[in-house]
C-alpha positions as semicolon CSV with decimal commas, in nm:
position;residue;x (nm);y (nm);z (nm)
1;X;-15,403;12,933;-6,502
2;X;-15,157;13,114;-6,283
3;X;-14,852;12,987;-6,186
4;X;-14,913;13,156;-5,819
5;X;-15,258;12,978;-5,812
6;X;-15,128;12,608;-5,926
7;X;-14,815;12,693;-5,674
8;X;-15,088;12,748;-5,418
9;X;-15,328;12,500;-5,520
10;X;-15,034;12,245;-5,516
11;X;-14,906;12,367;-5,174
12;X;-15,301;12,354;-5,015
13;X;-15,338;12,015;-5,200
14;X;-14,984;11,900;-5,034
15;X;-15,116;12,000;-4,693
16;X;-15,451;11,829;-4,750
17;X;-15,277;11,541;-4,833
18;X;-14,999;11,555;-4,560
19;X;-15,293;11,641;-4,312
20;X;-15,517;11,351;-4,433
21;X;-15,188;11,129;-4,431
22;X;-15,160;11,228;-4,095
23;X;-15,510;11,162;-3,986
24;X;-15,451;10,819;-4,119
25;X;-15,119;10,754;-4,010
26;X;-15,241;10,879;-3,623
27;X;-15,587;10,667;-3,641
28;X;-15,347;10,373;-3,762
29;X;-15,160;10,416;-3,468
30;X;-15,408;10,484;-3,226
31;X;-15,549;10,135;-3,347
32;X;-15,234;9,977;-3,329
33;X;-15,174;10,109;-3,009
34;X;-15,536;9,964;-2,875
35;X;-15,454;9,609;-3,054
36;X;-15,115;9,619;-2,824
37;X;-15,304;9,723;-2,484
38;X;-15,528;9,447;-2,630
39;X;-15,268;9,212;-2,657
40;X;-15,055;9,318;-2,350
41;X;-15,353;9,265;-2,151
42;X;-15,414;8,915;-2,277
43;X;-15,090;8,821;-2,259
44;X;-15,037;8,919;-1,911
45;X;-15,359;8,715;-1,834
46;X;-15,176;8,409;-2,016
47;X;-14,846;8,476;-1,763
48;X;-15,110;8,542;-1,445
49;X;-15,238;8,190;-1,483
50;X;-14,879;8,039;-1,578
51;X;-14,768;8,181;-1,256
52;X;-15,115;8,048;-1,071
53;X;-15,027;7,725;-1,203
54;X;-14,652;7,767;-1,103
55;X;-14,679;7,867;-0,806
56;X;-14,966;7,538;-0,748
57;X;-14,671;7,337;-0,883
58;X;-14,446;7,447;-0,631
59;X;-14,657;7,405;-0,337
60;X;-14,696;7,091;-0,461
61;X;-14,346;6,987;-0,516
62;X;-14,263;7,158;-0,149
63;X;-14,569;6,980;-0,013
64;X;-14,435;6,661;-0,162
65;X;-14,091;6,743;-0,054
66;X;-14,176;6,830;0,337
67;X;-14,375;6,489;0,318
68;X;-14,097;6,276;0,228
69;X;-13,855;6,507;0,435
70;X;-14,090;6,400;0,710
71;X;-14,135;5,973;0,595
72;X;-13,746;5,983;0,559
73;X;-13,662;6,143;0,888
74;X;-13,923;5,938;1,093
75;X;-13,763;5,662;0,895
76;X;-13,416;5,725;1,024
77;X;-13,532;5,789;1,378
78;X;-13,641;5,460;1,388
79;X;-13,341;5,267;1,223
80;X;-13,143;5,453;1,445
81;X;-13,321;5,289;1,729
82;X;-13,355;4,945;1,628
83;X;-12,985;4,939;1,536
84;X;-12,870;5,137;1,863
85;X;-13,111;4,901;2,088
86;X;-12,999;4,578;1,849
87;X;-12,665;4,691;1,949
88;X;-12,710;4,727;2,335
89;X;-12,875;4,422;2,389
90;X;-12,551;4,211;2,220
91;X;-12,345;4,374;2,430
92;X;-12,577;4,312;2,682
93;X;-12,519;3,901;2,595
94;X;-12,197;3,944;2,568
95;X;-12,113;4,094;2,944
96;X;-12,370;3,803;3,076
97;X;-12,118;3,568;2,861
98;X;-11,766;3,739;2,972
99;X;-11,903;3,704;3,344
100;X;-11,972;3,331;3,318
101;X;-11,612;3,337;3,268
102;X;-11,446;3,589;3,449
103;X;-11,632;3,798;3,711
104;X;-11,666;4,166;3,633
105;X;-11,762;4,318;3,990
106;X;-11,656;4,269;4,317
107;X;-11,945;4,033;4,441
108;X;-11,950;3,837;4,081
109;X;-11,958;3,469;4,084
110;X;-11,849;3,290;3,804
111;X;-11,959;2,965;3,622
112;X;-12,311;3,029;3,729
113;X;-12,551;2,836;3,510
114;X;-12,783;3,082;3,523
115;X;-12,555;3,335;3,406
116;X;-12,549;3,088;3,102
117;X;-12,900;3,074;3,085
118;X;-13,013;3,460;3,118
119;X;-12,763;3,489;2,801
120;X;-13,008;3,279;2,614
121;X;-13,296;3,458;2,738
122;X;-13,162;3,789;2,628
123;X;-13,024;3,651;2,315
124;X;-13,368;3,476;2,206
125;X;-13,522;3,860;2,310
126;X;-13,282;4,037;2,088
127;X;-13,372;3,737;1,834
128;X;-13,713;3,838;1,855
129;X;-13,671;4,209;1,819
130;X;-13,417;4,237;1,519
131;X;-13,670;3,998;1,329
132;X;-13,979;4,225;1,358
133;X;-13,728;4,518;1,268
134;X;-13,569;4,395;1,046
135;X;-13,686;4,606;0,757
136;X;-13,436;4,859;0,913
137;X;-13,178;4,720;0,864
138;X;-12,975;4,710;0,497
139;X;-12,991;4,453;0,269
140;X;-12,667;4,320;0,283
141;X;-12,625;4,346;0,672
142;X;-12,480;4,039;0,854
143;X;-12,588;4,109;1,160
144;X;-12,862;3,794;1,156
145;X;-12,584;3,574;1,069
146;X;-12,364;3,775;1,355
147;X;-12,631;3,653;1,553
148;X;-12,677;3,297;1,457
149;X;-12,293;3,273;1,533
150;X;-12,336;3,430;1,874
151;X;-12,615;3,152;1,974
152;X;-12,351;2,880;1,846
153;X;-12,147;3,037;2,090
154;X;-12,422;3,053;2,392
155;X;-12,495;2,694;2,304
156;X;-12,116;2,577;2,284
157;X;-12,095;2,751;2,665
158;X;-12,397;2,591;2,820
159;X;-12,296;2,263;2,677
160;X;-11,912;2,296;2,800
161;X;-12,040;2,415;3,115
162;X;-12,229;2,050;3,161
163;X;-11,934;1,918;3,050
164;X;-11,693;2,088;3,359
165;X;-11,520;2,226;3,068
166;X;-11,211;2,440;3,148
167;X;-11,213;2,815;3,259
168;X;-10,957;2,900;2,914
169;X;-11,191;2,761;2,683
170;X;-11,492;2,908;2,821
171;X;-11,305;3,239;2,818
172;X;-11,140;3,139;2,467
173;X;-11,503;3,163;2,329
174;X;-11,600;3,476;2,420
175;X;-11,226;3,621;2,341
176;X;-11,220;3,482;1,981
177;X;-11,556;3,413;1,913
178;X;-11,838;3,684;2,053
179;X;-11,567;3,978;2,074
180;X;-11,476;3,960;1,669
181;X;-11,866;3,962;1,588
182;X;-11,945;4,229;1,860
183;X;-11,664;4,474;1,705
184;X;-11,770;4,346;1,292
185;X;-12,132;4,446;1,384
186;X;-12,043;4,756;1,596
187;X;-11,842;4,870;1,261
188;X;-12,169;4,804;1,107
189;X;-12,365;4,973;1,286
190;X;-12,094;5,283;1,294
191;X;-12,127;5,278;0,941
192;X;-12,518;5,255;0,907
193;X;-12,511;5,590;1,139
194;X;-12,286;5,705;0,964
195;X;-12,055;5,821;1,307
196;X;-11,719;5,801;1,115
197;X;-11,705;6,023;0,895
């Protein structure tokens, strides 16, 4: 044979095989192409759900979150009561104690018994109401044994009172016994509410 006809019969036989090769190659990557759609799609399937679940995870958590939000602030509402009206109503005890003593208005009138006596009512009402709350109040608080003190001192009054005890050590009680407890609890209570910061 020819060189010219085994030059072209090579060169025709290249092309056939570059074409086929490229045939090949382009169905190969037409495939591969469709197994990528393939896989894109199913991936982004996967990361639709993962964000479905993500997104049900954080309503969750922010459901969860606005409900204790919610229990804690109702929570601290009421703390912030009790303590406030705990509060009130020993300084309430203490003013009925401080005018047994001394009077605090024009018209007062000391040494009233019943000045005496309205102390112990209020004092067995604030009894009464820092029991039932007292879930509100810490742990460690000593404002129940603030208060037992502050009935020894209502008792040690009525009984000195009976007893035509004199003004100073009526007014000696109240000065260095119900004021120290009434300013140790108010700190408490400052403190619980967090007011000094």
């Amino acid at each position: 044979m020819e060189p010219s006809v085994v030059a072209a019969a090579a060169s025709i036989s290249a092309a056939l095989i570059a074409l086929l090769g490229t045939f090949v190659n382009r169905r190969k990557t037409m495939e591969a192409a469709k197994e990528t759609r393939k896989e894109n799609r199913r991936l982004s399937e996967d990361l639709k759900q993962i964000d479905a679940r993500q997104q049900t995870n954080i309503a969750t958590f922010q459901s969860d979150l606005d409900r204790m939000t919610y229990v804690f602030n109702a929570n601290h509402s009421k703390r912030v009561e009790v303590l406030t009206e705990s509060y009130a109503k020993l300084v309430e005890i203490k003013l009925l104690m401080e005018s047994f003593v001394v009077p605090l208005f024009a018209h007062s009138v000391t040494g009233n018994q019943q000045t005496i006596r309205e102390a112990a009512d209020k004092f067995e009402e604030l009894y009464r109401y820092s029991s039932m709350n007292l879930v509100y109040f810490r742990k460690d608080s000593k404002f129940t044994e603030k208060l037992g003190q502050v009935m020894g001192h209502i008792n040690h009054m009525q009984n000195n009172a009976t007893a035509q005890s004199s003004w100073n050590q009526q007014a000696q009680i109240v000065i260095n016994g119900v004021d120290p407890i009434l300013h140790e609890i108010s700190a408490e209570v400052r403190a619980e509410l967090k007011l000094d910061f």
